[in-house]
N, C-alpha and C positions, 0 to 999 in steps of 0.2 A: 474121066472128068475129075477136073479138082472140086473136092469139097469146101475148102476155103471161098475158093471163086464163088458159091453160093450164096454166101453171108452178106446180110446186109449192113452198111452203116446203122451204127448204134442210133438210136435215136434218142436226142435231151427231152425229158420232160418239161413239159411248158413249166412258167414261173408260176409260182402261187400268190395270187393277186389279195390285197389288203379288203377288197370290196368285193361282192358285199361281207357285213360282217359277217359273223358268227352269232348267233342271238343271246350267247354269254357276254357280249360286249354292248349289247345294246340296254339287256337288263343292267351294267354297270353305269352306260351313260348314263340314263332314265336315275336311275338313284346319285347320281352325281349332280343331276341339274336338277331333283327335289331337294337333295342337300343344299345347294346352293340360293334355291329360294327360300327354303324355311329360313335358313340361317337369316338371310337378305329381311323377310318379312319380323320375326325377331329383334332384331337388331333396328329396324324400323318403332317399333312396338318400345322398345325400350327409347328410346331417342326422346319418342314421344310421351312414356309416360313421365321421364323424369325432366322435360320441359319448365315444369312449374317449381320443381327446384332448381335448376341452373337459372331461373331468373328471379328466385329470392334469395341464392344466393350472390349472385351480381347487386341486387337491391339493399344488402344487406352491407355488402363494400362499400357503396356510394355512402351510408349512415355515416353522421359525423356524429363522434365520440362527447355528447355533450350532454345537459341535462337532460334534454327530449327522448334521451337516446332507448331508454327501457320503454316506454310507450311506442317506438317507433319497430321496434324489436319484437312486443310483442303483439304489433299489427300483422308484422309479416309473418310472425309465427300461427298466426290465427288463418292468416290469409292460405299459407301448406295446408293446416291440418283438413280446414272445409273443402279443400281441392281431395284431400286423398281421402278423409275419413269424411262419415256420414255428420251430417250437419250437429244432430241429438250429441255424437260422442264428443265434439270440441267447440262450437260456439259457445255455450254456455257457463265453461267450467271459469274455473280463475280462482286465484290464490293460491293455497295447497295443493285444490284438484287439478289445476295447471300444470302447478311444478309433476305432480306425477302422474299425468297423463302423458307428458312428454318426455319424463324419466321410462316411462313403459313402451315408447315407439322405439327407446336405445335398445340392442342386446345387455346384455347384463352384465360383459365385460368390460363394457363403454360408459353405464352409469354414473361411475365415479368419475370421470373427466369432466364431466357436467352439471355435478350434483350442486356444486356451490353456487358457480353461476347461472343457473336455472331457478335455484331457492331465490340468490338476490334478484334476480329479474322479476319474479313471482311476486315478491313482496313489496317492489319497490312503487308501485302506485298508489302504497297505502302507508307510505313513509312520511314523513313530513318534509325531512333535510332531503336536500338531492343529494346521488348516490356521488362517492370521490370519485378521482380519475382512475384508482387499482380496481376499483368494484364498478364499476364500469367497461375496462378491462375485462375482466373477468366476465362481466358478462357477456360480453361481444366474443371473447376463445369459446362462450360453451354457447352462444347462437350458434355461431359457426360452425363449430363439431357437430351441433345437434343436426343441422342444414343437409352435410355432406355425409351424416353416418343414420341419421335415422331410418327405422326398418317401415317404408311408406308401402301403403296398401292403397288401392282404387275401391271407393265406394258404388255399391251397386247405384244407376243411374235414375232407376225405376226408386228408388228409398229415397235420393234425395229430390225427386221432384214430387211424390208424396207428400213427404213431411213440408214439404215447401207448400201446397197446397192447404195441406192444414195447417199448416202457422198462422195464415190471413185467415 
């Protein structure tokens, strides 16, 4: 007898099919679609808290450059600060405590961009002459800068409906 004659065809091993996974591929999904909602919910969160400056600064665009214009300027700077900070830290200040309350929301490298036209805004309620067209100017560059670069915080919710309580 031949011994070749006994052998059988080789046989292929089946394919190795994609499904199911492996449970290294699912622990990657699961953390790819948590990545992907924190990020989403994030991203959300920011949108929203910086809401109330992308519509003072749109508000601050539409301001014409005229003598109202520091009153008008430092309405909607009033209107930021009670949005993000506790009522006690910026309704009340004005003047000098103004000009440096809102010199301390800058970082410290940014200060001087603003320092001028933050002083003339500061003071210009208590001016007699209305301010020129350059000091005017210059106030409206350093609204603006303060608008888009200030370091804005959310005041606890619980503080300012407190303080709101006891004010009346």
């Amino acid at each position: 007898m031949d011994p070749l004659a006994q052998l059988h065809d080789i046989q292929t091993p089946q394919g190795v099919d994609w499904w199911p996974l492996a449970w290294g591929w699912w622990v990657i999904m699961v953390a790819l679609i948590a990545l992907v909602v924190i990020s989403v919910c994030l991203w959300v969160k920011h949108v929203r808290f910086n809401r109330a400056r992308r519509e003072a600064i749109t508000m601050h665009q539409q301001l014409s450059k005229d003598a109202h214009y520091p009153a008008q300027a430092n309405q909607i700077l009033k209107r930021v600060t009670l949005h993000y900070f506790a009522a006690s830290a910026s309704a009340a200040v004005y003047g000098q405590h103004w000009q440096q309350f809102l010199q301390q929301c800058l970082a410290e490298k940014r200060r001087a961009n603003t320092s001028q036209g933050l002083e003339c805004l500061a003071q210009s309620p208590y001016q007699s002459a209305t301010p020129d067209a350059q000091d005017i100017e210059t106030m409206y560059n350093a609204v603006n800068y303060w608008l888009k670069h200030a370091k804005l915080k959310h005041a606890p919710a619980a503080t300012n409906t407190l303080e709101a309580a006891n004010h009346v």
